[in-house]
Structure formats: structure tokens, C-alpha cells
N, C-alpha and C positions, 0 to 999 in steps of 0.2 A: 817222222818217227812211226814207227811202226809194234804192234804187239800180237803174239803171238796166240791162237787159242788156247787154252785150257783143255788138258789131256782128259778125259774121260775115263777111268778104271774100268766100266760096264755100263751097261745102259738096261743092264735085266738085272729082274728080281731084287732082290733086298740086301744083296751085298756077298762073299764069299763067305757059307758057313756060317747063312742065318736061321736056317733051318735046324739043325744040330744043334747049335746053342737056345737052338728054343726050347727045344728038347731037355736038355740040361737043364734050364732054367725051369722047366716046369717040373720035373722031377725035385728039387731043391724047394721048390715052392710046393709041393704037395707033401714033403716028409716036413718041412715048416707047419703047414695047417693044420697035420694029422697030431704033431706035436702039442699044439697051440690048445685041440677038441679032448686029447685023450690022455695025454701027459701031465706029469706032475707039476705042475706050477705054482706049489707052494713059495717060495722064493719072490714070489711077483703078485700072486695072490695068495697071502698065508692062510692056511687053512681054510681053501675055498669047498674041499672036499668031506668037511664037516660046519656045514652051515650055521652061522653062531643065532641067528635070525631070518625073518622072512624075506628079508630085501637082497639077502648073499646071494644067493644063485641069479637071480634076474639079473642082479649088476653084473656080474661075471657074467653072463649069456652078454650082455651088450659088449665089455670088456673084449672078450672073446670073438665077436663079429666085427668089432674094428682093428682088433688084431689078426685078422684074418687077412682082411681085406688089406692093412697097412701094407702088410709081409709082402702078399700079392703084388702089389707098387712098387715096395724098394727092391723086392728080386729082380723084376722085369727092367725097369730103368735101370737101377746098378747095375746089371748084367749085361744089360746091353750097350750101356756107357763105357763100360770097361771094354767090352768084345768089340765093337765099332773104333774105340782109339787105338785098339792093336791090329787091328786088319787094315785101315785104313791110314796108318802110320806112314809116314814119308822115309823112304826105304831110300842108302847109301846111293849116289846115281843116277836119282829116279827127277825126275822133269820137276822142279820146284813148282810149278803150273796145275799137277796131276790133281785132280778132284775126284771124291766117290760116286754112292751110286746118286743122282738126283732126283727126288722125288716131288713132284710138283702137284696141286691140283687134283688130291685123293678125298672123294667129299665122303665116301663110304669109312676112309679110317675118320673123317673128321668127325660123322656123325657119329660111329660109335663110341670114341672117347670120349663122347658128348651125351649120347644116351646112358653110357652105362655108370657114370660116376653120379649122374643124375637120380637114377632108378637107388643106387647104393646110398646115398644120401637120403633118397626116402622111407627105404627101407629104414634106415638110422632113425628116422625122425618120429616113426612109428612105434617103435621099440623104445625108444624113451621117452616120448610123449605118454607112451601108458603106462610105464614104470612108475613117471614122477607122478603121473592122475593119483595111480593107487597110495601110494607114499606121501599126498597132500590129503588124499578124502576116503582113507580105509574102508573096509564095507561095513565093522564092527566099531561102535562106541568104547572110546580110550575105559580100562579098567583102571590105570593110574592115571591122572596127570601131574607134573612135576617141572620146576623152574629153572633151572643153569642159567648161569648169571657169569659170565667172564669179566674178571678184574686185572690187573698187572699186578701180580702173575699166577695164579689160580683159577679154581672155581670154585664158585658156591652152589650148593646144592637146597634148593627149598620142596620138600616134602610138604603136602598137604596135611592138614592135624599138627604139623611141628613148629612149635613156635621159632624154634635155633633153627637158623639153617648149618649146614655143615659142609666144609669147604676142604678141598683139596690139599693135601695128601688122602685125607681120607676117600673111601672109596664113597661110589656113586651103588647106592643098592637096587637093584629090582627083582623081581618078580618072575622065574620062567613062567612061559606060555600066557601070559597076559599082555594086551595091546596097551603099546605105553604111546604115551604123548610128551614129548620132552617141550615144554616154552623156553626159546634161548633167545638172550640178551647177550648185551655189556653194557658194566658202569664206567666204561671210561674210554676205552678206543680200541679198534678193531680187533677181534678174535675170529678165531674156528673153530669151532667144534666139531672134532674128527673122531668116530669111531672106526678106524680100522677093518679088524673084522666082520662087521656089519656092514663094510660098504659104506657107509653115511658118514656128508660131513655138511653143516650148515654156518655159513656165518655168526657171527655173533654182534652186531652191531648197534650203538646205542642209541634207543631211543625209539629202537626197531626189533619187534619180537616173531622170530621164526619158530615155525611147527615144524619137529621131526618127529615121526610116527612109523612103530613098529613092534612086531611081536619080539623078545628074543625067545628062539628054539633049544639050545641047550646050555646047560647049567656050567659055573667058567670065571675065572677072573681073565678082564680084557682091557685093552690097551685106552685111554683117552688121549690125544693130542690137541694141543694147538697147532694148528693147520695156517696161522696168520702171521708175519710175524709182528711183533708187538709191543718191542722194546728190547734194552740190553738183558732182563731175564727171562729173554721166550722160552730157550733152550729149558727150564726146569719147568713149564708149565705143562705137564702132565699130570695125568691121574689116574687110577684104576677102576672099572665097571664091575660088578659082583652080580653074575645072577645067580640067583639062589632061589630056591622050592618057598612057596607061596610063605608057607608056614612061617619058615626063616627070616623070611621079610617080614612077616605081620611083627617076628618078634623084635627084630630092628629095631622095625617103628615104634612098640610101646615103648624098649627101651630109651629110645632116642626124644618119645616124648616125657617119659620121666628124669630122663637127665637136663630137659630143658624148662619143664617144673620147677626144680631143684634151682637152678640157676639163676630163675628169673627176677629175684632181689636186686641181681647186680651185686658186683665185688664191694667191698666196704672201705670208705675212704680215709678212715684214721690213719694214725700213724705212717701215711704220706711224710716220704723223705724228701727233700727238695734237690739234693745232691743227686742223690739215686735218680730223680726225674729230670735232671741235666744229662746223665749220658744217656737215659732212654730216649730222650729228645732228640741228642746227638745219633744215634744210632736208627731211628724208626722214624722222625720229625723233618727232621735238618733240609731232610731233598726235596724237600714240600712246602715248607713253612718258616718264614723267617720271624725272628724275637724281635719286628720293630711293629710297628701301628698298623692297623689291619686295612689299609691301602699298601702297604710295603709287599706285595703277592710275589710268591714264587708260582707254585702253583695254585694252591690255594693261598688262605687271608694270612698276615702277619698274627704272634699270636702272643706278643710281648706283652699289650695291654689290654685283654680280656675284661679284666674286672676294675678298668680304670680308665675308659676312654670313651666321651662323653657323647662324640661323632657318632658311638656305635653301641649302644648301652644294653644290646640285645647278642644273642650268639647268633649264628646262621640259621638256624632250626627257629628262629625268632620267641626262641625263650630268655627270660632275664638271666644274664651272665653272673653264675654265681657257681661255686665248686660242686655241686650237686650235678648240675646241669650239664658241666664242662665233660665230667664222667659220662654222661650219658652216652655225649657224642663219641666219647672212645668207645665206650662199651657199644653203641648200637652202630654206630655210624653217619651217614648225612649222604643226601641225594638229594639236589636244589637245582638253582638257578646258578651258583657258585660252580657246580661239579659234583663229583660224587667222592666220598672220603671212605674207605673201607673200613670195616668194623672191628671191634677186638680180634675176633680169633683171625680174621684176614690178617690183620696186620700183626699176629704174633705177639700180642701184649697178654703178658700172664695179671693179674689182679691188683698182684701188688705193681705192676707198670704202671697200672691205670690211676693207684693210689699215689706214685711217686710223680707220675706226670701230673696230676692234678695241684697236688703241693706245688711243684717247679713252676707249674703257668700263673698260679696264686702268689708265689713268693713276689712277682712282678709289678709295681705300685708307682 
């Protein structure tokens, strides 16, 4: 048996029509780049060209040098992937054998695709490497610093001076032109904390608290996302950022600590309906807590026998189980060894919730 050689198409240069098409391609990649430096890119970066903060432009500068460089990549490969399978195509007739051009043994292309992805990856690393230095160790002392706290499926906001924290829909306030410090958590499983606009987005993880740091530059209601996702209600955990002139904030804040003055009696437990704190139960309770003995766990404890089970004569806050106490924990919340339980306004309980849920867990004997 015998087999026949393989036809060779050329045995010079780079194939028919590789020059031209380089031509092509670099023209297409240089109206790409000039696009990429000088064109409008709101769409892909919104309003990169009115900087909401100090971190916007640097990240878009980075943004912007790996989409430079991407574009560079996939024109050249695509292009030439595309133009090499139509030149080199098996044409009606033609010797099933036939092979292109073959290039063997090129240590000068190897090295370059080798130095230059190299040298571009360092440049990378440079450029972010000092981005994230500035954005972890600013040059100037935070003028605020401030808490965010991710829960399912909000946030909560703890202002320094503020006894209440205030959680999401509500906006998050600060301060133009002062260096903020945000401390971000979660009390319960993984979040994001994404500012948009700003560029910034950090984790949220429990048990783990991240620094984001930054000025904001101009005055603006702006986007907040969860960036994680997080459970069946990610999609509504959003919020708005307010910055607003010093003033406006200062007066925020007094407001916000005279509303939490005002408040901090706590709701009053009289005339607890026990009906009414059946469907509250059902409604706010149920996915979390079942009515039988406080080993019966959903996610947290059973909550049938509070005030009547001798195994546990204490609540998880390790105060005596009694209807005073039971409010507490709606009203403030709970962060243990059990888990963490969200507090009144997290979990959407108006006063009188707190007053009928507390009947409803007391009527149980």
C-alpha cells in the first residue's frame, strides 16, 4: 500500500492575502481603540464622563486599557481565523491531500507572543496594584465613618451618633467632598455591595468586615446593588446613595437622631391581639420559625413554648423569657451563636405587629 504526499499550496510567506488583511484588521482595530479612548461609553460605563467620585476615572483608565488590549486580541485572531478558513478552504476538485502554508520552528514569533502578553499583564498589575493601595490606605483621615450591614434582603445603614440604624429602601446619605469610610458586613450570607457609579463594589460577608473608601465628587441620587446573589429576593435588594452638601447631611443626622430619641421607649405592648399575631406570624415568622419546642429549628429556634419550657427557661439574648423581653428581640433584633434575626424595621413590623406578635407567642401554655 502505498500513500501519496500531501500537496503543498506555498511554501512562502503567510499565506495568499495576508498582508491586506492585516491591513484591514488594523484599521478596524484602531477605529475600535480610538472609539474605546474618546467615545461615548455611557452605555457600558454610565456616566464615566461626569465622575460621581474619586475612584471613577482611575477605574475606567484600567477599564479602558483592557479594553483596548481585549479588542486588539479578538480582531487579530477573529480576523485571521475567519480569512485563513476561507483561503485555505478545500475548493470543488482540488486534491483531498492539499495543505496550507506550514509554518514550523518560528522562535522569533514565539518569543514575541510571549514577551508582549507578559509586559501587558505587567503593565495591568501596576495599574491596579496602585488603584486598590489608594482605595485601601487613602492619603487623608475618613471625615465620616459609617456601617452597611447586608441582610436578606436589604441594607442597613449605621450612622455614627445614631442610635436607629436605617435600612433600605431608605436612601444611604453622605456628604459631598468628604472622605468616607464605609465598614461592610453581613448578618446572614453572602452579599455585594456595589456602587455603580463609583466604580466600587465589595463583598459583604459574615463575620468579615470590608473597608471601602472614598471621596464622592458631585452632588446626585445614585444606584446601590447587590452584586451577590443571595436568595429568591436578590432581585429587589437595592437601594439609593444621596449625596448631598455637608449642611444637608449635618441636618439628616440631627434629624435622624431625634427620631431615634423619640423612639427609643420601644412600641408598647398592651392591647396585643393574639389573632392579629397569628397572621403576622404567618406572614413574617412561618419561613423561619416553627410553633413547636425550641429544638424543633427551621432556621432559627421553635417558638411555640417561650414562656413555658423548662429545657430553656431563658430567650437567646439569655434574658428571662417573659413578654417584655420577647419584644425586645422583635424590636432590636438578635446576633448570637444561633444566627442573626433582623430587627423591627428590617423585618417590616409596624408597633402594633410587635404588640400582636407578642400576645400570639404568650397565648401558648
Amino acid at each position: 500500500m502505498s500513500f501519496s504526499k500531501p500537496e503543498i499550496v506555498s511554501t512562502k510567506g503567510l499565506g495568499p492575502g495576508f498582508w491586506p488583511v492585516t491591513a484591514v484588521l488594523t484599521v478596524v482595530n484602531v477605529a475600535i481603540t480610538l472609539y474605546i479612548l474618546y467615545g461615548n461609553l455611557d452605555w457600558v460605563l454610565p456616566a464615566g464622563h461626569v465622575p460621581a467620585g474619586d475612584t471613577t476615572m482611575a477605574v475606567d483608565q484600567i477599564f479602558k486599557f483592557m479594553s483596548v488590549i481585549g479588542s486588539a486580541i479578538t480582531v487579530y485572531v477573529s480576523g485571521y481565523t475567519a480569512w485563513f478558513a476561507f483561503v485555505f478552504r478545500r475548493r470543488p476538485g482540488e486534491n483531498p491531500r492539499t495543505v496550507g502554508v506550514q509554518i514550523h520552528d518560528a522562535p522569533k514569533l514565539e518569543i514575541w507572543w510571549t514577551v508582549l502578553p507578559t509586559l501587558l499583564l505587567v503593565v495591568l498589575i501596576v495599574m491596579s496594584v496602585a488603584e486598590w493601595y489608594k482605595l485601601q490606605f487613602p492619603p487623608d483621615a475618613p471625615a465620616l465613618t459609617l456601617e452597611t450591614v447586608g441582610h436578606q434582603f436589604n441594607w442597613e445603614y449605621r450612622y455614627p451618633g445614631v442610635a436607629a440604624s436605617t435600612f433600605s429602601p431608605e436612601p444611604l446619605h453622605l456628604p459631598v467632598g468628604k472622605q468616607i469610610r464605609i465598614l461592610i458586613t453581613s448578618a446572614d450570607v453572602l452579599h455585594s455591595f456595589w456602587l455603580p457609579k463609583f466604580r466600587l463594589k465589595l463583598d459583604a460577608v459574615p463575620g468579615l468586615v470590608q473597608t471601602m473608601n472614598f471621596t464622592p465628587s458631585e452632588t446626585g441620587t445614585y444606584d446601590i446593588v447587590c452584586a451577590e446573589y443571595c436568595g429568591v429576593n436578590h432581585s429587589v435588594m437595592q437601594g439609593t446613595l444621596v449625596v448631598e452638601s455637608p449642611e444637608a447631611f449635618q441636618a439628616y443626622i440631627a434629624a435622624a437622631k431625634a427620631k431615634s430619641a423619640a423612639s427609643a421607649g420601644g412600641p408598647s405592648l398592651a392591647g396585643g391581639n393574639a389573632a392579629a399575631g397569628k397572621t403576622v406570624f404567618t406572614q413574617k415568622c412561618a419561613a423561619c420559625h416553627s410553633l413547636g419546642g425550641f429544638d424543633q429549628k427551621i432556621v432559627g429556634p421553635g417558638l411555640g413554648k417561650l414562656l413555658n419550657d423548662p429545657a430553656h427557661p431563658k430567650l437567646v439574648d439569655d434574658d428571662p423569657a417573659t413578654p417584655a423581653n420577647i419584644g425586645k428581640i422583635l424590636v432590636k433584633g438578635y446576633t448570637g451563636p444561633l444566627g442573626a434575626m433582623p430587627n423591627q424595621q428590617a423585618n417590616g413590623l409596624s408597633n402594633s405587629d410587635v404588640a400582636n406578635l407578642v400576645a400570639y407567642l404568650s397565648s401558648f401554655k
